[in-house]
N, C-alpha and C positions, 0 to 999 in steps of 0.2 A: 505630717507624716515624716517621718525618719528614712534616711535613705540608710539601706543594709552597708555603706562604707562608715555610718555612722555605729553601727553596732560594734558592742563590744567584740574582738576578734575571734573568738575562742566560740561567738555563736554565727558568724558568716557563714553561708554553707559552702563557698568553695576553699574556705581555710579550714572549714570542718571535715569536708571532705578527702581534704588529702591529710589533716593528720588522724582521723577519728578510723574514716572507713564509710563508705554508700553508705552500708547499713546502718550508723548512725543518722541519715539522713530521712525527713519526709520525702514523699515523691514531688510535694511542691518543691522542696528546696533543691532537689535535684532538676526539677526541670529550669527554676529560676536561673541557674548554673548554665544552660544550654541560652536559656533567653539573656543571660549578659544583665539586661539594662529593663529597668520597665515602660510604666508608661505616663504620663501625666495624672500626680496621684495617687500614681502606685508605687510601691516597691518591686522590685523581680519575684520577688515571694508572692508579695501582693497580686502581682496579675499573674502567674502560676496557678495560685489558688484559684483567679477566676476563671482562666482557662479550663478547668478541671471541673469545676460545678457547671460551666456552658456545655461542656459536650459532653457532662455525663460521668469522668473519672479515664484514668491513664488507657484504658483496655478500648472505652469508643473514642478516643479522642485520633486512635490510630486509624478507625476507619472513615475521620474526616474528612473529606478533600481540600486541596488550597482554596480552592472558590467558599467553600464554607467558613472555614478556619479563617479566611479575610474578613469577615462579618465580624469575628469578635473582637469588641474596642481594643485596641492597644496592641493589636495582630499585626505588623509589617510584613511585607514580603519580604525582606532578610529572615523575619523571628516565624515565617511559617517554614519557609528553605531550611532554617535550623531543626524545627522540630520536627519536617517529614525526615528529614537527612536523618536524623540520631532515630527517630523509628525503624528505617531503612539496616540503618547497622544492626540493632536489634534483632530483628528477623533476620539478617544474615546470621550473627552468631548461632543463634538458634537452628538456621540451616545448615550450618558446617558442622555443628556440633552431632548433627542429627547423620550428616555424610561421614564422621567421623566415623560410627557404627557400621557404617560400610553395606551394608545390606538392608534389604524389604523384602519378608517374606508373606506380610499378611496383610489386610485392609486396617487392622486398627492398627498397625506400623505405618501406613499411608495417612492416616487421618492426623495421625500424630505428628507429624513431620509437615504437612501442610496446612495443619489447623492453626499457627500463631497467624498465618496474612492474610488466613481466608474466612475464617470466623466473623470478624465484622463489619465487613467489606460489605457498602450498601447498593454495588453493582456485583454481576456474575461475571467473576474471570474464571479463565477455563486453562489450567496447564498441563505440561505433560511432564512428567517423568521418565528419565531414560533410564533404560538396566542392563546391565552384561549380563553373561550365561549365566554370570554365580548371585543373579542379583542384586549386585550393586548400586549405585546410585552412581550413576556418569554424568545428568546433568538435571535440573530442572528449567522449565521456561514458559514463560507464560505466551498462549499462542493467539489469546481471542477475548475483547472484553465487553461488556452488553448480554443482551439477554439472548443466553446460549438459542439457537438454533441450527440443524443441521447445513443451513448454507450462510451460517457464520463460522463455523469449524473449519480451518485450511487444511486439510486431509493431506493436502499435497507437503504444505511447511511441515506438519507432524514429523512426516516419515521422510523429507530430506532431514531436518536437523537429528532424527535418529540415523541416518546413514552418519552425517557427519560427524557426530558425537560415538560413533561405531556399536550403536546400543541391538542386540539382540532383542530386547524386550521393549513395551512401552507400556505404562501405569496413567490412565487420561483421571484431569481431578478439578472438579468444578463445585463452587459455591455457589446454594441458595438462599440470598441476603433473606428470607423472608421469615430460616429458622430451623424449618420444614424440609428432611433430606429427599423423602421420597420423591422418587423420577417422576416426569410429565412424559408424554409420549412423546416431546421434542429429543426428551434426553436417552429413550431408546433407539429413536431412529437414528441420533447421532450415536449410538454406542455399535448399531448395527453397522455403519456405513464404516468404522473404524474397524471393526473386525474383517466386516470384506475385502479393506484396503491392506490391514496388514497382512492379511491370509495369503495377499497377489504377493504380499512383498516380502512375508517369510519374517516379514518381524512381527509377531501376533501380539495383541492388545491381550494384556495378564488380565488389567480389573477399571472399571471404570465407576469411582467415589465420588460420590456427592457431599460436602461439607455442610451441614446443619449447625445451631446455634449448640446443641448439646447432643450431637452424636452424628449418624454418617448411613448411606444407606453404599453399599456396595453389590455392584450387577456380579460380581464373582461370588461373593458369598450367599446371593438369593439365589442363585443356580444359573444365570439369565446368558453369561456369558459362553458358557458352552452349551446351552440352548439354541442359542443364536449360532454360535461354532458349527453343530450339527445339521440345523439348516440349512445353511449356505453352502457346506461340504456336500449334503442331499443335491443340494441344487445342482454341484456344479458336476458330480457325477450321472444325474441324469441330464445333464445336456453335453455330457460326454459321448 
């Protein structure tokens, strides 16, 4: 095997990279670029490409974990830190980019905006969105990980980090690794218990989305959240 110091220059992918452009590049040679070095046997390319066919291709490779991604030969804990890190930046761009727009007015602007981290994540993390008056996007954060239930939800973190973040509104948004967006009754009760809270606290929960493999179920758009609104307002005037 040839080590890639051995290739001709004009085909290395980090001297291709910077004079050619990414998009001359595969995604293996791009990742071998992050990986530096390979592994016994292989080239950087080399185990790039292996990494790729073990967990599937660039898209589930992000929803691996380090305990997994250790499994595959030639994985270091340096060469996993590297390629969670460079995922990590990824999704950041994609979220700044998305905060750039400044505003969320609707559930598929939610799905949109949180579907690159949460799509193939094979646990359910649950985040919130903050929003001003004009809805904006002031902060995202992830508050709870494991399989959502109502006394896994910190009701309480929710709505200090919206005080603190000085957000008017809040947008809850949780993945179901299994595909399938539609609610359990876990995910109403926790959508009920968020509406009561922000109703006391005058920051009201706008929509609460669930992340699917290809598409998103939202309690605002099937009616559910001002269902639930009108309830609770029932309730609280007759035990007025």
């Amino acid at each position: 095997m040839r080590s890639i110091s051995d290739w001709p220059e004009e085909d290395r992918p980090r001297e291709k990279l910077l004079k050619r452009g990414a998009e001359y590049l595969s995604t293996a040679e791009l990742l071998a670029i992050l990986l530096r070095v390979g592994a016994p046997g292989m080239s950087a390319v080399d185990l790039a490409r292996h990494i790729l066919q073990e967990t599937g291709g660039l898209r589930a490779l992000a929803g691996w974990s380090p305990e997994e991604l250790y499994r595959i030969h030639g994985l270091s804990v340096a060469k996993v830190a590297q390629l969670k890190a460079a995922i990590a930046l990824g999704e950041r761009v994609l979220s700044e980019k998305k905060r750039d727009l400044g505003e969320i007015y609707s559930p598929a602007q939610v799905y949109a905006f949180v579907r690159p981290r949460l799509r193939d994540l094979k646990k359910e993390v649950f985040k919130v969105i903050f929003l001003n008056a004009r809805n904006q996007i002031l902060e995202e954060h992830t508050v709870s990980q494991g399989t959502l239930t109502e006394s896994l939800v910190p009701f309480r973190e929710v709505f200090a980090l919206a005080n603190r973040y000085g957000a008017t509104n809040v947008v809850c948004v949780h993945n179901h690794p299994s595909g399938n967006p539609e609610p359990s009754e876990d995910d109403r009760k926790t959508t009920r218990s968020l509406i009561i809270a922000g109703e006391a606290l005058q920051i009201p929960l706008l929509d609460h989305v669930i992340v699917g493999e290809n598409g998103y179920y939202s309690f605002s758009e099937a009616g559910e959240i001002d269902k639930f609104r009108r309830q609770i307002r029932g309730l609280i005037r007759e035990s007025g």
